[in-house]
C-alpha positions in Angstrom: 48.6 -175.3 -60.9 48.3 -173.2 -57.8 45.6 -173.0 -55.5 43.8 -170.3 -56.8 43.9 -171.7 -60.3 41.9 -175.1 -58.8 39.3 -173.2 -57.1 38.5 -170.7 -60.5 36.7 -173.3 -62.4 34.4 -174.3 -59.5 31.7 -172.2 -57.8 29.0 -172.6 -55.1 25.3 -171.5 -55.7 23.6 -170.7 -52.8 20.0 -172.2 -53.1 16.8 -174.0 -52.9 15.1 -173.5 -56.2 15.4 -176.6 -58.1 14.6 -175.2 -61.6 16.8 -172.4 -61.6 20.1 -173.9 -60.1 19.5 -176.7 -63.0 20.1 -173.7 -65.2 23.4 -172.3 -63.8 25.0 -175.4 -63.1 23.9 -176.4 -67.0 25.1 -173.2 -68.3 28.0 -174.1 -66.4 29.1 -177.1 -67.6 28.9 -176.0 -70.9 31.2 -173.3 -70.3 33.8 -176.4 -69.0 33.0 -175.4 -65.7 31.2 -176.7 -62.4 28.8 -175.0 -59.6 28.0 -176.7 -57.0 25.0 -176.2 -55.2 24.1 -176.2 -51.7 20.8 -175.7 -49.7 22.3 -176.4 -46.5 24.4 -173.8 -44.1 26.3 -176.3 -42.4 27.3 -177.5 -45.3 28.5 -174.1 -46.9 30.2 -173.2 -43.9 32.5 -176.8 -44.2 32.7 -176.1 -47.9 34.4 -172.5 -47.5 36.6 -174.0 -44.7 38.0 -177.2 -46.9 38.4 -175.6 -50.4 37.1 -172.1 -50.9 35.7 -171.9 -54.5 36.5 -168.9 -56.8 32.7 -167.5 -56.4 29.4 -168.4 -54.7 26.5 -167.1 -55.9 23.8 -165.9 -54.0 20.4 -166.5 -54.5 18.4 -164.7 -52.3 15.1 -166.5 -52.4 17.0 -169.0 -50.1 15.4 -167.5 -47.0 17.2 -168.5 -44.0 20.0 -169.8 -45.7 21.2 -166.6 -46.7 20.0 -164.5 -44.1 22.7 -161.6 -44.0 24.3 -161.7 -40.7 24.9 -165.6 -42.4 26.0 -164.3 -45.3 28.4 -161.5 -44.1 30.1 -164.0 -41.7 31.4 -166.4 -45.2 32.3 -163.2 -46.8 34.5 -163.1 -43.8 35.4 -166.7 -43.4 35.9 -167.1 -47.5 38.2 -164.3 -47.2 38.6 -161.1 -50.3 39.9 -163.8 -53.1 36.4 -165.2 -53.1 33.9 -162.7 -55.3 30.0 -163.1 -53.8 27.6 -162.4 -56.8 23.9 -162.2 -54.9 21.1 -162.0 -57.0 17.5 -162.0 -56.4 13.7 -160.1 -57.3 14.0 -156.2 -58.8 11.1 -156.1 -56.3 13.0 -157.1 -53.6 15.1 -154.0 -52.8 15.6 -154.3 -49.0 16.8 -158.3 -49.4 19.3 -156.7 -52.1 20.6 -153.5 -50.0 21.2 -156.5 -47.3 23.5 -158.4 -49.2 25.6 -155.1 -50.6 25.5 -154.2 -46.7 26.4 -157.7 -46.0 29.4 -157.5 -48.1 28.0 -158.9 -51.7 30.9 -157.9 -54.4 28.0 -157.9 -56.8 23.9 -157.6 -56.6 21.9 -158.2 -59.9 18.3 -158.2 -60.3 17.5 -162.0 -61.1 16.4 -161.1 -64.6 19.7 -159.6 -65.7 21.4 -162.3 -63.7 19.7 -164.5 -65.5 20.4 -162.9 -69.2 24.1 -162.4 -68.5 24.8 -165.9 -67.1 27.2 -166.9 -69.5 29.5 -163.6 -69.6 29.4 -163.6 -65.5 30.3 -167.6 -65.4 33.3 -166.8 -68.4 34.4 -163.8 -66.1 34.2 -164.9 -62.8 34.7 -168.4 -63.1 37.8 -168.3 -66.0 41.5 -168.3 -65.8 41.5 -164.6 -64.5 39.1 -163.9 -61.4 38.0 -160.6 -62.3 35.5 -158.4 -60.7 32.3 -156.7 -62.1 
């Protein structure tokens, strides 16, 4: 198993709401796959620099923690075999044109982040790391 094929069944969530995180990382392990989430930047930052996972999703209610100067640095750090899905309020259109400008592979309105869970954790998180 190479390296790559370790790091696609785990991903990193990006987040501070409780509620919603038990979601992913549920839907998830169902799937045969784990998300791990962290709340914490120093954390992420040690995370990407030990064992980058195959994605890390974005939640952009995090605030500070995903601020986009933040977040274009562990684009950078994770380096291009890492996708970044960010996802966050239909509302929130500035915090969403941040993280594309940031680098974001992918920005989804929460709602259809939310209805296509499964398919994006089966696609992004499977045997075969493919983009959106």
């Amino acid at each position: 198993m190479g390296e790559h094929d370790q790091a696609s069944a785990r991903g990193l969530l990006l987040s501070r709401d409780l509620i919603f995180t038990t979601k992913i990382r549920d839907t998830a392990a169902l799937l045969g796959k784990r998300i791990d989430v962290v709340g914490d930047a120093g954390k992420v930052e040690a995370i990407l620099e030990a064992q980058p996972p195959a994605l890390v999703l974005v939640d952009l209610a995090a605030g500070d923690l995903v601020d986009p100067g933040r977040l274009s640095g562990w684009i950078e750090q994770a380096g291009p075999q890492v996708h970044f899905l960010a996802f966050g309020s239909h509302v929130d259109r500035e915090g969403m044109a941040a993280a594309r400008a940031a680098g974001c592979h992918t920005v989804l309105p929460r709602s259809r982040f939310a209805a296509e869970l499964p398919e994006l954790i089966r696609r992004l998180l499977g045997s075969e790391c493919t983009a959106l």
